[in-house]
C-alpha positions, 0 to 999 in steps of 0.5 A, a space after each residue: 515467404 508469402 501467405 498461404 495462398 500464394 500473397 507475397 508478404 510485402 503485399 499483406 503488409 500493404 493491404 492495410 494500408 489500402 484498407 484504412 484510405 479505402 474506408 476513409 473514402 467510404 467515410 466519406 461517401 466516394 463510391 468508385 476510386 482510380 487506381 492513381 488516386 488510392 495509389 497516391 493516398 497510400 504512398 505507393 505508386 499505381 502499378 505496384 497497386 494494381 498488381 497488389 489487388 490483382 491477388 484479390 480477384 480485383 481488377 478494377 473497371 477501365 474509365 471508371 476504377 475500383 468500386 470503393 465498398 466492394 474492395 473494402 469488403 475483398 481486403 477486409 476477408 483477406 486480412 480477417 477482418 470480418 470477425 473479432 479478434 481477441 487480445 491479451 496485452 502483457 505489460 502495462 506499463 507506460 506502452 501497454 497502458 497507451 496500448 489498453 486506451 487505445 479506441 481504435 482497435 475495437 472499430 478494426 475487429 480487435 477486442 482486449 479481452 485481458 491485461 496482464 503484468 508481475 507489478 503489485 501495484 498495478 495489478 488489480 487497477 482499472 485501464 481501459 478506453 473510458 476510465 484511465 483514473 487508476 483508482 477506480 473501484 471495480 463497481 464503478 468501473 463496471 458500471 461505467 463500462 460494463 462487460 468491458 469492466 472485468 477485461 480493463 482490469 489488470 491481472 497477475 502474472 501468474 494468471 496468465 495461463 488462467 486467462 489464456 484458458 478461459 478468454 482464449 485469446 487470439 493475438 498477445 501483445 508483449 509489452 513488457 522490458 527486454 528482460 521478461 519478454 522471451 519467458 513471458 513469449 515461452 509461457 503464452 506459445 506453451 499456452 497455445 498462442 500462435 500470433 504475437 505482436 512484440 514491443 519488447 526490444 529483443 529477438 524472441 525465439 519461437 517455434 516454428 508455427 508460431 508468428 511473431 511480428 516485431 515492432 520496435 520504435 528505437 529501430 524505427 527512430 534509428 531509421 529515420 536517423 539515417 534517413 534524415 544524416 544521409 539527407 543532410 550530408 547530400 545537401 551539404 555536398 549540393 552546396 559545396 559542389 554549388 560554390 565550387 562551380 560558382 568559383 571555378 566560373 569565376 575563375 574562367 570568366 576573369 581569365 576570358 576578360 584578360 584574353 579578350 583585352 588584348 596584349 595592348 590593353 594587359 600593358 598600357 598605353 605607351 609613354 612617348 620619350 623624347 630622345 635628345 640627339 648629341 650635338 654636332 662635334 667639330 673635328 679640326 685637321 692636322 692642317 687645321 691645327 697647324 694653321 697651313 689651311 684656315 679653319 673651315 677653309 678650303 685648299 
């Protein structure tokens, strides 16, 4: 299903990625960009680009291409990134945790604005993209971080509609085991979150409003799995393909040789045999024998 005003979602799904090399390029100070050149950048070819930005408005200038600063601006309104967004992450465990110390959400427009997560021992503690000792006291923590101080740290379960309520959150991050994730996805949807990013390896089942983007790294590394088999078994079969050739070449060169040497050549030269002829033998007569005519002698 496309966006609401008529994007396919394969386009959304690129958009970001335009936006980050977009900036990068902006960064950078380059003004106007080749659709060829973002198009390499970004992985995709250049058509398919063309027509991505053509849901924008954006055609670009021919001989010149897409002015770099502008068209940050077009995707950045597309995607919503001209204003904050508030988040509330669910599990700080190992994955939650590298979630909260991430810097890089601030910089995209995504503030985390509370923790949450059922573990006594983690409730209470400070996790944030400055102080990540777990045994920080709050006064420090919130002299360090200030107005970030009281959202770095990590509250009860049992809040969480409390926190919903009055931080009202945006976007919740599921983070938590396979388990605990669709009652915790009930309870945020029944507080009236209607964006979810779940990291939980499970289907959730929500209603029908509410949207759930599902990022499951075990998938992705099985993909690439796949990806990685089927590359090396072609591989295998290149080479296997290549000796058969090399000997079956073989084969057909030796069969040439043995037809171009000739019958001749195949048998050898010929061994000369002398043949002794028998020698003469005499026949003797009747006559002869009797002695009426000498040997040899004539009538």
């Amino acid at each position: 299903m496309g966006s609401r005003r008529g994007i396919p979602d394969a386009t959304v799904a690129r958009l970001p990625i335009y936006h980050r090399v977009l900036t990068a390029f902006q960064q950078e100070g380059v003004k106007t960009v080749s659709s060829e050149e973002l198009a390499t950048e970004s992985g995709v070819n250049s058509a398919k680009l063309r027509k991505d930005l053509s849901y924008l408005g954006s055609y670009g200038t021919r001989g010149v291409g897409y002015d770099v600063e502008f068209l940050v601006y077009q995707i950045a309104r597309e995607l919503g990134l001209t204003q904050d967004w508030s988040v509330v992450i669910v599990g700080i465990g190992n994955l939650g945790r590298a979630l909260a110390n991430y810097g890089g959400f601030a910089s995209r427009g995504f503030q985390v604005v509370g923790l949450v997560d059922s573990d006594d021992e983690t409730v209470g503690q400070q996790v944030g993209p400055v102080l990540i000792d777990l045994g920080v006291d709050q006064a420090t923590a919130t002299a360090a971080l200030g107005s970030q101080a009281v959202a770095g740290r990590v509250r009860h379960l049992d809040d969480l509609e409390n926190l919903v309520e009055t931080s009202r959150p945006s976007i919740a991050v599921i983070a938590t085991p396979a388990a605990a994730a669709q009652d915790v996805c009930d309870r945020l949807v029944a507080a009236g979150l209607t964006s979810i990013l779940n990291f939980a390896p499970v289907v959730l089942a929500v209603p029908e409003g509410v949207e759930v983007r599902k990022v499951d790294l075990a998938t992705e590394l099985q993909i690439l799995a796949f990806h990685e088999q089927r590359r090396i078994r072609e591989a295998e079969s290149k080479l296997a393909q290549s000796e058969l050739a090399q000997s079956e070449l073989a084969e057909s060169t030796a069969r040439t040789e043995l037809v171009e040497a000739g019958p001749t050549d195949l048998i050898g030269p010929l061994e000369v045999v002398a043949v002794n002829e028998p020698e003469s033998t005499s026949f003797v007569t009747v006559e002869e024998s009797t002695g009426l005519i000498p040997a040899g002698g004539k009538l």
